[in-house]
C-alpha angles and dihedrals in degrees: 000000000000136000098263097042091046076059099050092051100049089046100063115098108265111264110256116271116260087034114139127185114221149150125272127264131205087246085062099065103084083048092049081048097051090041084053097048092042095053098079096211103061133081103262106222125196115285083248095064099061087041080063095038091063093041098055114015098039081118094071101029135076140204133203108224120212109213089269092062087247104142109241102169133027143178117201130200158134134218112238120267092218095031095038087181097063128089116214101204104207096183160352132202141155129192109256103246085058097053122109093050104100085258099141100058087037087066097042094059097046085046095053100035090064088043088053094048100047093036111028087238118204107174145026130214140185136142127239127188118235108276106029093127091178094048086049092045095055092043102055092039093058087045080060105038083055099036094241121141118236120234111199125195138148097259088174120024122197098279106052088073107082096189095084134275111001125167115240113267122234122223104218107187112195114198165304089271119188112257088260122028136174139207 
């Protein structure tokens, strides 16, 4: 770790007591449903969707655990069937209340660095549409905090969405990572 990301890691708020970081069940979906609806900023899939994400993609997802073992954070996400050591990361999202605690990023390198251990993991990935400062935010810092570069291109423009009006979505590639990185 270098200076500066030693700084950026001792300068985030300390993480709420009683918090846990955890993989999904099956019983958090309808939670990880409710924290993305609630959020305001993500695209919202069917309840369904996040029953089967924790099901079968608990592997390469995370949840933050209140005390009470509620979720109230979670990173989603998938390695690439044609590029197996990258980590497409769907989505992130923390409960309001626990937001303001560096949780997000928390997640994100606990998240990566398992991934990392059991996959040998060399890139992230994720898509952002233009204007999600926060999404952005969290994207470029972890690029910093593990010395990647960040690639930027439209994966999906406008008119590739036929529900309506969608804003294009940004392909943000973050590496390469070392095979095994830390926070």
């Amino acid at each position: 770790m270098t200076a500066a990301q030693a700084d950026l890691h001792t300068s985030r708020p300390e993480i709420p007591d009683g918090l846990r970081i955890d993989r999904p069940l099956v019983s958090d979906g309808a939670e990880l449903w409710r924290i993305a609806k609630d959020s305001g900023k993500l695209d919202l899939n069917s309840s369904y969707s996040y029953l089967l994400w924790c099901r079968d993609f608990a592997g390469t997802s995370v949840v933050a655990r209140a005390a009470d073992g509620r979720p109230v954070g979670f990173v989603t996400g998938y390695l690439r069937p044609e590029s197996p050591r990258t980590l497409l990361v769907w989505q992130v999202a923390v409960d309001s209340a626990y937001r303001g605690h560096g949780l997000a990023a928390r997640l994100l390198d606990a998240l990566t660095r398992r991934v990392a251990a059991e996959h040998g993991l060399t890139a992230v990935e994720t898509t952002i549409t233009p204007g999600n400062t926060a999404s952005e935010r969290l994207f470029q810092s972890f690029a910093d905090r593990h010395g990647a570069r960040v690639e930027r291109e439209v994966l999906f423009e406008t008119d590739h969405f036929p529900d309506g009006p969608h804003d294009p979505e940004v392909l943000y590639r973050i590496g390469p990572l070392s095979p095994v990185h830390s926070a």
